[in-house]
VONU-696350 format. One line per 3 residues: for each residue x, y, z of C-alpha. Coordinates in Angstrom, 2 decimals, decimal comma. Last residue first. Layout:
<lumlums>
X/Y/Z; ...
</lumlums>
This chain:
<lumlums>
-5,26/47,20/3,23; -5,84/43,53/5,08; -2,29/41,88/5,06
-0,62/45,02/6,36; 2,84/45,49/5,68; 2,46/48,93/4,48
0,50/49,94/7,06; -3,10/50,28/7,66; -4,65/53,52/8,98
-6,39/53,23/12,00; -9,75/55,60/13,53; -9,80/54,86/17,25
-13,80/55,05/18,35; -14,91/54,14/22,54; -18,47/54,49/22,95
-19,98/54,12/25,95; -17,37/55,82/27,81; -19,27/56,72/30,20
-23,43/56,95/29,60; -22,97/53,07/29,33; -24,90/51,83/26,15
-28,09/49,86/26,12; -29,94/52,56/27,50; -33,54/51,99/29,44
-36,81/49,88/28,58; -37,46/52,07/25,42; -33,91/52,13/24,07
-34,18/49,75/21,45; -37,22/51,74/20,38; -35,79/54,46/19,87
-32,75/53,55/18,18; -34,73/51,30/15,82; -37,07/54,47/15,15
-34,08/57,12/14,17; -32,29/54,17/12,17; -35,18/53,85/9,86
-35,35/57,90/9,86; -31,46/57,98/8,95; -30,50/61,21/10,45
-27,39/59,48/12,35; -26,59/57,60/9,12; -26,20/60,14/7,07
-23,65/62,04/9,50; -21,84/58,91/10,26; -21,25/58,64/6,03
-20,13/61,81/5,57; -17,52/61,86/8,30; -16,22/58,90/7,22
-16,22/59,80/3,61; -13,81/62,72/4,93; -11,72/60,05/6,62
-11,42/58,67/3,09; -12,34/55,01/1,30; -14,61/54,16/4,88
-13,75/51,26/6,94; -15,18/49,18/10,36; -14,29/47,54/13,23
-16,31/45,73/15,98; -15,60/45,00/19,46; -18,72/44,73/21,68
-18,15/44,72/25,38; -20,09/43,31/28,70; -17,64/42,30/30,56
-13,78/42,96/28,99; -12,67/44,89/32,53; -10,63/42,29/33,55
-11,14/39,22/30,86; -12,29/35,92/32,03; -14,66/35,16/28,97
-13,48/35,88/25,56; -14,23/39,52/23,86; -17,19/39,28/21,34
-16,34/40,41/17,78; -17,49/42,10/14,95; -15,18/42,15/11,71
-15,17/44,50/8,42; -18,20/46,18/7,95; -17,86/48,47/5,12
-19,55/51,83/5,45; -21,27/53,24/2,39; -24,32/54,53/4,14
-26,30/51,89/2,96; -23,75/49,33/4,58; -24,66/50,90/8,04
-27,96/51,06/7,99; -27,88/47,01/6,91; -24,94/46,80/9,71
-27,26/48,40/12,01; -30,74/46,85/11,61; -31,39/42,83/12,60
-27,61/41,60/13,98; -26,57/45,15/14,98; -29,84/45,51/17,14
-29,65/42,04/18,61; -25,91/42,50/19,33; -27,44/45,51/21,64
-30,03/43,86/22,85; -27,61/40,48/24,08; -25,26/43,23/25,91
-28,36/44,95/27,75; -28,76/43,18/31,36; -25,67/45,41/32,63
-25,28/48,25/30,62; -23,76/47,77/27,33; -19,49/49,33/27,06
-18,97/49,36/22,91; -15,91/49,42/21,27; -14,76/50,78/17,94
-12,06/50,26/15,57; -12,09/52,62/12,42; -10,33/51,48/9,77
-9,05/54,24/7,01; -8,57/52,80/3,24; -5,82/51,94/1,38
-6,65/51,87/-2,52; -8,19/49,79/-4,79; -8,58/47,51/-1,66
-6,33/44,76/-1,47; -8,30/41,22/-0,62; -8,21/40,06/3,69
-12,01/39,03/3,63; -12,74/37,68/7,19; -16,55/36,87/6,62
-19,09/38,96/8,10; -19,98/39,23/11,22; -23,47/37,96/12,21
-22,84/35,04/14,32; -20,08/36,93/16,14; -16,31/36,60/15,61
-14,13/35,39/18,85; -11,53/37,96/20,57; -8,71/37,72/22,87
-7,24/41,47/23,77; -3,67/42,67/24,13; -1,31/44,91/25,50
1,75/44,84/24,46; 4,26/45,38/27,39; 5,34/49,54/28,21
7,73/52,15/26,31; 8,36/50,06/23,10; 11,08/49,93/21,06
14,20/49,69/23,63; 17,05/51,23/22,96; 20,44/51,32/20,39
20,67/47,17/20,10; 16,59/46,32/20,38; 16,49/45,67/16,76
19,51/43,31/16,97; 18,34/41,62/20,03; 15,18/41,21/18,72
16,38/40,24/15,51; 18,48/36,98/17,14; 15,98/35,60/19,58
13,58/35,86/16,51; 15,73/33,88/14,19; 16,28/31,69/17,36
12,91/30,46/17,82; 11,97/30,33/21,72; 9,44/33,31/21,37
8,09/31,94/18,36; 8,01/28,34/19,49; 5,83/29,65/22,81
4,00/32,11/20,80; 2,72/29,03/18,54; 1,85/26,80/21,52
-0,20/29,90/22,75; -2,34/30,51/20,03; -2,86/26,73/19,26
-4,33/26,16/22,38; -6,72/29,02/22,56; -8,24/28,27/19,46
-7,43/28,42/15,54; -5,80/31,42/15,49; -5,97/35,02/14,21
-3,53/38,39/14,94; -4,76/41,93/14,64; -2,15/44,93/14,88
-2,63/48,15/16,48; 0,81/50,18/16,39; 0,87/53,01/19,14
2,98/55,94/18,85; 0,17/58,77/17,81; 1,22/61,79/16,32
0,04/65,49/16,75; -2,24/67,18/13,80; -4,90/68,75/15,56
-7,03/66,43/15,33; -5,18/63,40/16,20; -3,06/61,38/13,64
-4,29/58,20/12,60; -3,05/55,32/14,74; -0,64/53,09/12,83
-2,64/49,57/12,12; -1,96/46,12/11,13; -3,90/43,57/9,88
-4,45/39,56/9,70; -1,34/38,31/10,78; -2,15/34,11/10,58
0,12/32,46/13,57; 1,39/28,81/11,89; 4,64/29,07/13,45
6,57/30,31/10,16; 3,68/32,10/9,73; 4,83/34,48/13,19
8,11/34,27/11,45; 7,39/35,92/7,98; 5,55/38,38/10,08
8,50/39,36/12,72; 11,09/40,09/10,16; 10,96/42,47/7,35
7,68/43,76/7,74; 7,15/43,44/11,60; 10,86/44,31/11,90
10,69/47,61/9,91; 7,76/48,87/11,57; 9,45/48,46/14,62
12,32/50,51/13,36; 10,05/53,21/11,85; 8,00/53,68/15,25
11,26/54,19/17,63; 11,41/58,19/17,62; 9,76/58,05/20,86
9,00/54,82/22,15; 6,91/52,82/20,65; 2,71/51,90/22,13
2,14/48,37/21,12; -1,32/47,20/20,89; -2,47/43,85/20,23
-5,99/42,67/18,98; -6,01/38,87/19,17; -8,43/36,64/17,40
-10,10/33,28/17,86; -11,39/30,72/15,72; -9,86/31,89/12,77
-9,84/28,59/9,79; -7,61/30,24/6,83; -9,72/32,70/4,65
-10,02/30,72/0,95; -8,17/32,36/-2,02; -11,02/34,86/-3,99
-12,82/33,39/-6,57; -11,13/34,83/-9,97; -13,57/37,45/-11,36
-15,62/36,89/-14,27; -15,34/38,37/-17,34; -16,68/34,89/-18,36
-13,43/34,18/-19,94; -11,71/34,55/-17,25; -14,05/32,87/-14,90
-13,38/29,90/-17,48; -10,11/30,32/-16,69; -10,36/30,55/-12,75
-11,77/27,02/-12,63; -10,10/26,12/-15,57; -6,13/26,92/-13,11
-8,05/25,15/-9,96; -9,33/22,03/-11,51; -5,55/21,66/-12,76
-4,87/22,51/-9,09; -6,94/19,83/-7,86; -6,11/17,25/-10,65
-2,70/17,44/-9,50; -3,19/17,22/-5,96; -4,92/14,16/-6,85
-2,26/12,63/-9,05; 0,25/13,07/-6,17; -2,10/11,28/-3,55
-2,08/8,21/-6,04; 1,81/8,40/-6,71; 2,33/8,36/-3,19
0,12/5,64/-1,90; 0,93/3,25/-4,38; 4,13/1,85/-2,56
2,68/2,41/0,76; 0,00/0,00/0,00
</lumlums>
């Protein structure tokens, strides 16, 4: 059996990717579009945030892109996006990266940081990159995540052009969390997608988080920050959002009066997978 075995499984991964190549022929020919590469299997997520040192941003941008990601595939990690913060109003910079990691589960997450943190490569560029000062001012900090039933599928394809994320988290009241994914689930990412918004992810934070209770993590992007603007406007004075808003809140808010609403707008790097 072991003699036959090879040669069989060879001529099916050959018929496969000949499948593959008139697959995305005939879409050729069609004027179809190729069918995009399938996501990898994300069962849980990790928003990380590094906050540099001053002066420090372009070197750790340099060993994400010319280092660290190759390596966190290497140990079967799947980098999924990553973020400078935008600017501030008035024009003063922000030195935290925002990057977005994906795993199967739990227990692959941490097996793979374990080999990645022992792998000498690493050992090596850290030291390297590390040489004249340290990158970042304080630990990552860093958030486990797992989709919701209504968020749409990861979709990591190049935009015609980058775009700006907007990450934003929600605070419910007590009692309310399950009304408020309710209300995204049946009107708000319909509103929203009429508005032009593109709704990227929605999450739910994993259990056993300090100060994670009750949260909704979703992010979002727009082609400009202008069209940002533009598009919040419309959809505040959006009479079918009006009544849903109104009646959601009948029996009492669903959002905490402080700090209910928690918005970082992101602008992808270079490097990032999802542009």
């Amino acid at each position: 059996m072991s003699i036959t075995r090879r040669p069989f499984l060879k001529s099916i991964a050959a018929a496969a990717a000949l499948a593959g190549s008139l697959l995305a022929a005939s879409c050729e020919s069609l004027g179809m579009s190729t069918p995009p590469p399938a996501a990898p299997e994300i069962g849980l997520y990790e928003l990380r945030t590094y906050t540099t040192s001053p002066g420090k941003m372009d070197a750790l941008d340099a060993r994400f892109r010319d280092h660290t990601i190759g390596l966190f595939r290497r140990h079967g990690m799947t980098p999924v996006a990553f973020f400078h913060v935008a600017p501030a109003a008035d024009g003063k910079a922000d030195n935290r990266l925002v990057y977005i990691m994906g795993y199967k589960d739990r227990a692959a997450r941490d097996a793979a940081w374990k080999e990645f943190s022992a792998d000498p490569e690493w050992t090596k560029v850290y030291q390297e990159s590390e040489a004249n000062g340290a990158l970042l001012t304080k630990a990552p900090e860093n958030v486990f995540l797992t989709a919701s039933d209504y968020s749409p599928k990861l979709d990591t394809r190049s935009a015609a052009s980058p775009r700006l994320f907007e990450l934003r988290t929600y605070t419910a009241n007590p009692g309310k969390l399950e009304d408020l994914h309710s209300r995204f689930r049946d009107h708000t990412l319909t509103i929203f997608a009429r508005h032009g918004m593109t709704n990227v992810l929605y999450w739910r934070p994993t259990g056993g988080q300090p100060q994670m209770e009750n949260k909704l993590v979703y992010l979002l992007a727009f082609p400009t920050l202008e069209a940002r603007t533009e598009a919040f406007q419309k959809f505040s004075a959006d009479p079918e959002w009006q009544k849903v808003s109104q009646a959601s809140n009948a029996n009492g808010p669903l959002l905490a009066q402080k700090d209910g609403v928690v918005a970082v707008q992101l602008v992808p790097t270079d490097y990032s997978p999802l542009k």
